[in-house]
FIKOLMI-747706 format. One record per atom (N, C-alpha, C, O): x, y, z. Coordinates in pm, whole numbers, plus 50000, padded with zeros to 5 digits. Layout:
XYZ ...
This chain:
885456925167453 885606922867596 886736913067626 887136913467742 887216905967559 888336893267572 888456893167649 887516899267700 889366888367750 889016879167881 888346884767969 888276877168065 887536898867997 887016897468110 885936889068136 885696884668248 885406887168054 883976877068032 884216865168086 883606859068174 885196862368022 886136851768062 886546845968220 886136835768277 887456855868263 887826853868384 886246853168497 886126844968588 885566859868475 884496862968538 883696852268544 882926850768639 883806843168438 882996832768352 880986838068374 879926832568402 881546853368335 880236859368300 879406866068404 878936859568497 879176881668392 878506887768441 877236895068360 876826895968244 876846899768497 875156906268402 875176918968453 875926924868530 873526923468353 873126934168404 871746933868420 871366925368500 870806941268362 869266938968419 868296929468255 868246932268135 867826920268323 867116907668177 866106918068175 865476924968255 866246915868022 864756924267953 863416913067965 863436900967942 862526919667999 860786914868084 860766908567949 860236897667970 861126909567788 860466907267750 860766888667714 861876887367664 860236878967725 860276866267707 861046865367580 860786871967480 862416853167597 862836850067524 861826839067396 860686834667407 862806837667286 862236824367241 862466814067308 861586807067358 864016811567318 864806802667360 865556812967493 865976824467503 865376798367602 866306803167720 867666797067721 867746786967651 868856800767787 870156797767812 870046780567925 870666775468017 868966777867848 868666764367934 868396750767869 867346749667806 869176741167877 869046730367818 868186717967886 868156715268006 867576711867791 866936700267829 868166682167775 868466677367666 868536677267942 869206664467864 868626651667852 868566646967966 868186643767769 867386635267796 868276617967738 868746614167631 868116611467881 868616595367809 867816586167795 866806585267866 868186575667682 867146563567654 866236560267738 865086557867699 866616559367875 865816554067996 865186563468051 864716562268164 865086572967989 863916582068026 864246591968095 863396600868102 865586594068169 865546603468282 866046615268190 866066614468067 866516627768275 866386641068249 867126645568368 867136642268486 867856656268280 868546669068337 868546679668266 868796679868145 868186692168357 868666705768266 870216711968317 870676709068428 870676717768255 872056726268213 871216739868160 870416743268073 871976745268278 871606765268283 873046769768285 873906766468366 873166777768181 874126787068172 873986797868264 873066805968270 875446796468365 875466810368470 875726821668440 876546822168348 875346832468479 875776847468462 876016850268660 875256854768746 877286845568663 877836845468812 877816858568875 877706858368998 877896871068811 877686879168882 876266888768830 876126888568708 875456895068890 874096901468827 873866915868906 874486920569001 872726921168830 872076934368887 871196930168993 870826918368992 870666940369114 869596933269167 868696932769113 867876924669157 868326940169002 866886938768916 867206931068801 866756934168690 867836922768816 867776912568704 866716900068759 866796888868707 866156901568819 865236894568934 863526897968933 863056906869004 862476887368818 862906870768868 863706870868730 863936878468636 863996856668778 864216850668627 863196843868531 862166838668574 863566844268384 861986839168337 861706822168410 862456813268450 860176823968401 859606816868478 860026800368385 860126789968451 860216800368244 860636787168211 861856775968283 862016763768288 862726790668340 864006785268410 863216781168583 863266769068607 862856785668642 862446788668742 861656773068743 861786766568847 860886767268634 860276759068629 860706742168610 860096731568624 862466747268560 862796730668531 863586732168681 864006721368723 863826742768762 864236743768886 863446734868945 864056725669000 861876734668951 861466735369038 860916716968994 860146709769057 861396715268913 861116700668893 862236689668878 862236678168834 863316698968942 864716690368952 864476686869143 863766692469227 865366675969151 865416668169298 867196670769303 867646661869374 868026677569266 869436680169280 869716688069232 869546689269110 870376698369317 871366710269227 873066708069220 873826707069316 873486707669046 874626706769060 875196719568994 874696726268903 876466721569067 876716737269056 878416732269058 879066724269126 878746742068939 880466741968973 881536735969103 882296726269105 881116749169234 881666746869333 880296746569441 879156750769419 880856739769568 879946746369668 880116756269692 881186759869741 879216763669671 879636781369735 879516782169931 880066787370028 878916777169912 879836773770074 881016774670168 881246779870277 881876765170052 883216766070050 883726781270056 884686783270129 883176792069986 883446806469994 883786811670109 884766818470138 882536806770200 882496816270299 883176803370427 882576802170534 884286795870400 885246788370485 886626795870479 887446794670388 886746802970580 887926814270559 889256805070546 890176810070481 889466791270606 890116782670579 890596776070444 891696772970398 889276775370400 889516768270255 889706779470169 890146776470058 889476793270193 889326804170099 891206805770106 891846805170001 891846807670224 893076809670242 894066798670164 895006802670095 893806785970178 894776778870161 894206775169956 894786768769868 893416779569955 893296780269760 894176795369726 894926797369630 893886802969815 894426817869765 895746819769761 896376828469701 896276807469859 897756813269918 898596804069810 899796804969836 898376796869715 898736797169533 898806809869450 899706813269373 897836815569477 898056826669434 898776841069456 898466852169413 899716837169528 900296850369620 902106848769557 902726838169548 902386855869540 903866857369474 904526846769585 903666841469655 905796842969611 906516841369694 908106846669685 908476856269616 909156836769787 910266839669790 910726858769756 911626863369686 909526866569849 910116881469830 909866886969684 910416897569653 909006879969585 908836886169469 908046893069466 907166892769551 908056902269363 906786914269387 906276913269230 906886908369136 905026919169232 904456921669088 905326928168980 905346923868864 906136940269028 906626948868944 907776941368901 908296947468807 908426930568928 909816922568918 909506912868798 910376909868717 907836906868789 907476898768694 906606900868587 905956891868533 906596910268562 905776919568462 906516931268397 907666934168433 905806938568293 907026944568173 906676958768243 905696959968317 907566969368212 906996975168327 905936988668271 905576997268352 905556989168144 904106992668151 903026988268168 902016995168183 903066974868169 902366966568242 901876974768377 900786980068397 903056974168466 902906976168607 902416986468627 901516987068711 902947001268539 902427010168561 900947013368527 900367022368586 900457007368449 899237003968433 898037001268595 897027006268643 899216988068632 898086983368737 898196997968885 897416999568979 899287005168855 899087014568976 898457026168980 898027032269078 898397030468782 897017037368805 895577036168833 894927045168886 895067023868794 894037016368797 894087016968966 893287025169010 894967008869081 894667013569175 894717025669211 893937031269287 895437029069170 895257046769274 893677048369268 893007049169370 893047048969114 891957054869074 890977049069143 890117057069179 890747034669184 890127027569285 890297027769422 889777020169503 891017036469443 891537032669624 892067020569656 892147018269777 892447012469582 893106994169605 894277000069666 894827010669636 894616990669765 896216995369806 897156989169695 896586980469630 898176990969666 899466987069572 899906979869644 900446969969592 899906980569747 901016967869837 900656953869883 901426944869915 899306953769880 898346940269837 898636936169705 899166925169693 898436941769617 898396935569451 899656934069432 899916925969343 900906941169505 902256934069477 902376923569507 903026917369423 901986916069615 901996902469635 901506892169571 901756880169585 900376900769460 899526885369418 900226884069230 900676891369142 899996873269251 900236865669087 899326875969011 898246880869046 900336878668857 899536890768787 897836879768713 897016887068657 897516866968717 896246864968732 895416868468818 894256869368777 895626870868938 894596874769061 894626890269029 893516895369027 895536897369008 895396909969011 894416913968964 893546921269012 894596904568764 893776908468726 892496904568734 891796908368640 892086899468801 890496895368879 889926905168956 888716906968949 890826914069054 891236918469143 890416933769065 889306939069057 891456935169034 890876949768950 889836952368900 889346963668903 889296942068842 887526943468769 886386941468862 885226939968823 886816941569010 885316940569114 885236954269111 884286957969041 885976964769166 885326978769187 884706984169076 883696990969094 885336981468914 884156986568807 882916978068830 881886984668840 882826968068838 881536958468846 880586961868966 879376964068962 881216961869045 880556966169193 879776980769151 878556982769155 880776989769112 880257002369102 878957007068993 878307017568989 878886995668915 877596994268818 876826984868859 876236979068769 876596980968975 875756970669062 875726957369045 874886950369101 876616953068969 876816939368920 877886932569052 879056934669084 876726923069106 877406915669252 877476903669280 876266901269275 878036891969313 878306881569303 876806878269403 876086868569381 876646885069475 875266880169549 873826877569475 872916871269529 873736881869378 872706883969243 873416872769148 872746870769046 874306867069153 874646857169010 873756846568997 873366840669098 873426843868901 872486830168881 872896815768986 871916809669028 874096811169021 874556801869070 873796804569228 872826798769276 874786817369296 874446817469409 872496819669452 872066819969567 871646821069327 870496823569372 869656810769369 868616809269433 870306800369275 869616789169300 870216778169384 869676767569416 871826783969425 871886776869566 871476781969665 871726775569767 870896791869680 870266795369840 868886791369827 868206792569929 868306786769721 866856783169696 866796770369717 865736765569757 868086761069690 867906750469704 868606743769863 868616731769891 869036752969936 869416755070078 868096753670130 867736745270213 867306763370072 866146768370173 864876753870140 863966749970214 865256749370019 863796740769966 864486723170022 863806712970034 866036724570050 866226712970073 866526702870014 866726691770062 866596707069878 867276700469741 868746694169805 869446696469904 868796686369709 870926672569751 871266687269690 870586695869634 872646686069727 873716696969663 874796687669619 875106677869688 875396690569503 876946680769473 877526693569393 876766702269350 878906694069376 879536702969320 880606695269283 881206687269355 880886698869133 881686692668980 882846697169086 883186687469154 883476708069116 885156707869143 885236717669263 884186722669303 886246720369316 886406727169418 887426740069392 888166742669298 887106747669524 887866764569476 889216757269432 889846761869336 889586748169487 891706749369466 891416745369351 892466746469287 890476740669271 890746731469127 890656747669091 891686753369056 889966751869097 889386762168994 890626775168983 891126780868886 890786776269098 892096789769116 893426776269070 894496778769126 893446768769020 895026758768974 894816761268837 895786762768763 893486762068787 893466765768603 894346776968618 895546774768597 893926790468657 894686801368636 896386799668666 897346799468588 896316798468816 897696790068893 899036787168781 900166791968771 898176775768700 899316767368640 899486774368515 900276769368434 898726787668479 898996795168386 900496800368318 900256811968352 901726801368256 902706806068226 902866819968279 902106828268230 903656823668362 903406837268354 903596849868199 903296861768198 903996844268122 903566856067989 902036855067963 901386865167940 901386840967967 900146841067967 899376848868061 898386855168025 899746848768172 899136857268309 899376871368270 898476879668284 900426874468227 900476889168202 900076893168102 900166905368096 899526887267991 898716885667878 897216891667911 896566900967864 896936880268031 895856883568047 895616894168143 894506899268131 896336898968235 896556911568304 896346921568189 895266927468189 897356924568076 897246934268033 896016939867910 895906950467848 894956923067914 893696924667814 892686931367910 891866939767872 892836924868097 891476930468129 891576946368168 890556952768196 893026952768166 893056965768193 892966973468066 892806985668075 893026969467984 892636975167837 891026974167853 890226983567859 890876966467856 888906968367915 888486973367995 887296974167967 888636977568082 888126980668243 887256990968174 886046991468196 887936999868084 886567010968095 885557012067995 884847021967977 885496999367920 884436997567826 883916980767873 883136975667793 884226973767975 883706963967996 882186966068092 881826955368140 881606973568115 880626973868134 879476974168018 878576965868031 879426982867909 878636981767823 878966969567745 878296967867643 879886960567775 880016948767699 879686937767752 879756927367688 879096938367929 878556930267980 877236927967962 876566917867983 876816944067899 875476940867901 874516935467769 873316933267754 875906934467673 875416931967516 875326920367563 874196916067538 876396907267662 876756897167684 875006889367767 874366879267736 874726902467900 873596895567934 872106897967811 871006893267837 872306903367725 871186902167679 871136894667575 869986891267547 872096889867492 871886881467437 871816866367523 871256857367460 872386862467676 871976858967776 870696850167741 870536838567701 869826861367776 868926866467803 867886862167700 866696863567726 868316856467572 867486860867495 867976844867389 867646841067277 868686840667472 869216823467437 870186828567308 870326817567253 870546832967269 871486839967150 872716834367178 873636840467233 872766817667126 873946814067133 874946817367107 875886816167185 875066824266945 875676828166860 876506840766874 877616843266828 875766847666944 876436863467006 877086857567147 877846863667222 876746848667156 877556844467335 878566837667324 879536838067400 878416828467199 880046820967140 880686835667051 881556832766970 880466844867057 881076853567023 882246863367083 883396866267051 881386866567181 881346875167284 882586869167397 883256876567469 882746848667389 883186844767475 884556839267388 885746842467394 883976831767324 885086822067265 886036825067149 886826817367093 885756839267124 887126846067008 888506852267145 889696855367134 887416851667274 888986855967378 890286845267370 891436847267409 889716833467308 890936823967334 891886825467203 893076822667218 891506829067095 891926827766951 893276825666996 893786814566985 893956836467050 895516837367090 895756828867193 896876824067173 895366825067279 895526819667414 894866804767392 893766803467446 895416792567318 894716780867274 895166772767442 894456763267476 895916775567503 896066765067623 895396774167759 895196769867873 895186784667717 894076791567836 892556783567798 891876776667874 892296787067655 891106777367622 891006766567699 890246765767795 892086753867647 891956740967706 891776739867845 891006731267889 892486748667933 892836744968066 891716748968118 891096741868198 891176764168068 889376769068147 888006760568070 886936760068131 888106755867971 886776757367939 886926739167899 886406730667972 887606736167789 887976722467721 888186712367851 887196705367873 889066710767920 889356702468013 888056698868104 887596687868133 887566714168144 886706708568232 885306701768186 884566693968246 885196708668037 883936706067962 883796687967983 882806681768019 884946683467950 884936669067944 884756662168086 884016652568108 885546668668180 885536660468308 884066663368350 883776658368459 883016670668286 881566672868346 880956664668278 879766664568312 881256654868166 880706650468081 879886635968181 878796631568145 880726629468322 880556616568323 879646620368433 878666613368457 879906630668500 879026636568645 877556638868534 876636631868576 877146647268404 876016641768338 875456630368349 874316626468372 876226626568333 876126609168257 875636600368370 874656593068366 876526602368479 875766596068619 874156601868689 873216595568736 874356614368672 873006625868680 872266617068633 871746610268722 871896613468505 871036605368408 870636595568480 869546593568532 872156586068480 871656568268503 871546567168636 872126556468652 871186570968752 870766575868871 869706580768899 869286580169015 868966587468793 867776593868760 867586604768864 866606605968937 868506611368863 868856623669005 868236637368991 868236646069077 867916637868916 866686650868906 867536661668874 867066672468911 868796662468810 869776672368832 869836683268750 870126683568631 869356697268861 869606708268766 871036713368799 871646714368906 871436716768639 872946716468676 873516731768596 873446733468474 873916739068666 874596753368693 875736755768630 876696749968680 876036763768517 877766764268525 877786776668454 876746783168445 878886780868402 879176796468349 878746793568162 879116784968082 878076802268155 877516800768075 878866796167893 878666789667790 879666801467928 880786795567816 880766782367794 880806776067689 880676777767937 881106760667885 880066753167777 880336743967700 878416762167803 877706756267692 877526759567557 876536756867490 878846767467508 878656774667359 879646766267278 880676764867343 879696761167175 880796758467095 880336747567082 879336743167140 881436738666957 881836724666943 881966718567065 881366708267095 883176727967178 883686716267267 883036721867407 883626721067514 881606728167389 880936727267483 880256712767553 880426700767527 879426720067653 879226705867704 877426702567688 876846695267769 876896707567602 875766704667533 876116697967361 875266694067281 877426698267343 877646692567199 878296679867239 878286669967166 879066679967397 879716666767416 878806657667455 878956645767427 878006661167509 876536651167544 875606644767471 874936634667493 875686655267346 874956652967210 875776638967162 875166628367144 877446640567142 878156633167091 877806617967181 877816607967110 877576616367292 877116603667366 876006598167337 875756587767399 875316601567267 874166598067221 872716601367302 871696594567296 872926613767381 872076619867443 871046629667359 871366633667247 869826633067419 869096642867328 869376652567388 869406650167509 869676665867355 869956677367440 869216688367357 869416689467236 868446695667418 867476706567331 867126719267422 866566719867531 867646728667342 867746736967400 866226742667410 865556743067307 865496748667574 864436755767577 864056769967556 862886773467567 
């Protein structure tokens, strides 16, 4: 799957009823007693991936804060959505086909035709958005919808129950990782997720079930061999931020803030995840 997993920072399909051992859910615990869990997101889902097992559902329901990547809020601010996006839009009269090789390009115009996307939209955008761009209509079309992702279901739960909300970074941080990308890197990654498009569905769903089933090992698989080639895409998506979440933990804790805390499920796999950087602070972190 190489970067689509990636870019997506993880989609699903339908969780198997049957109870994991271990969930994609961590327990953090400091000297002074307090506690936070860390849930790995699957940002986009099926509608029948619904409920979730009841172990997750349960350190939900005994957290007093949800911390989540972004406010998803922010989404639906057509203001703030524009002025993060409008980084991402070619300028000075450039077009896609001018900065890309040109099977590349021809690539992205069959892919639209075959989708109905107009071409004259995706000429404008940076070949990273494109390729974002291109993988909603396969996803969509196998029911996998950002309205079903783990993030957005326990922020509308915690809308409705009245839980604090805080969010680690904002859309412009998040669209500036890609942003400040090289463009050979951007077209790198343009030309991995159109090599996938038509087998990234059955590879989402190996992705949610091992998910699903706490299978770290198939999920640092599945996620973290996309960087092998791409070591400063690594740093800039997953490494950088892993660390800057390390002190928003850390305050979670010594605050005693009840914080259940949300993110794409990559950031918690690896060495330079952020269940091994917490470990390294002298935190207990155990996975449920």
């Amino acid at each position: 799957m190489r970067f689509v997993v990636v870019v997506l920072a993880f989609v699903g399909a339908t969780v198997s009823a049957q109870a994991p051992a271990k969930h994609f859910l961590w327990k953090v615990e400091a000297p002074n007693g307090a506690a936070a869990y860390l849930l790995g997101s699957l940002h986009v889902l099926a509608a029948d991936s619904y409920p979730l097992p009841a172990a997750i559902d349960k350190a939900f329901e005994e957290s007093k804060t949800l911390v989540e990547e972004i406010d998803l809020d922010e989404m639906s601010d057509p203001t703030a959505m524009m002025g993060a996006l409008s980084k991402a839009m070619l300028t000075n009269g450039q077009t896609l086909d001018q900065i890309v090789a040109p099977a590349t390009y021809a690539e992205v115009k069959k892919r639209a035709a075959a989708t109905g996307m107009p071409l004259l939209a995706l000429d404008r955008m940076k070949p990273w958005l494109v390729a974002v761009t291109l993988m909603a209509p396969t996803l969509e079309a196998a029911g996998f919808k950002p309205e079903f992702g783990v993030d957005r279901h326990y922020f509308d739960r915690a809308k409705t129950k009245g839980l604090k909300r805080q969010a680690l970074e904002t859309i412009a941080y998040q669209l500036d990782r890609f942003d400040s990308m090289p463009m050979p890197v951007q077209e790198a990654l343009l030309k991995a997720t159109i090599e996938d498009l038509d087998t990234q569905v059955s590879g989402v769903k190996e992705m949610v079930r091992a998910w699903a089933n706490g299978d770290l090992a198939t999920v640092e698989k599945l996620t973290l061999t996309s960087f092998k080639d791409s070591p400063e895409l690594y740093r800039a998506l997953l490494v950088e931020r892993n660390e800057n979440w390390v002190p928003h933990v850390q305050k979670c804790l010594s605050d005693n803030a009840g914080c259940f805390i949300v993110v794409g499920a990559a950031h918690l796999v690896g060495s330079d995840g952020l269940p091994a950087l917490l470990a390294k602070k002298g935190l207990k972190v155990t996975q449920q």
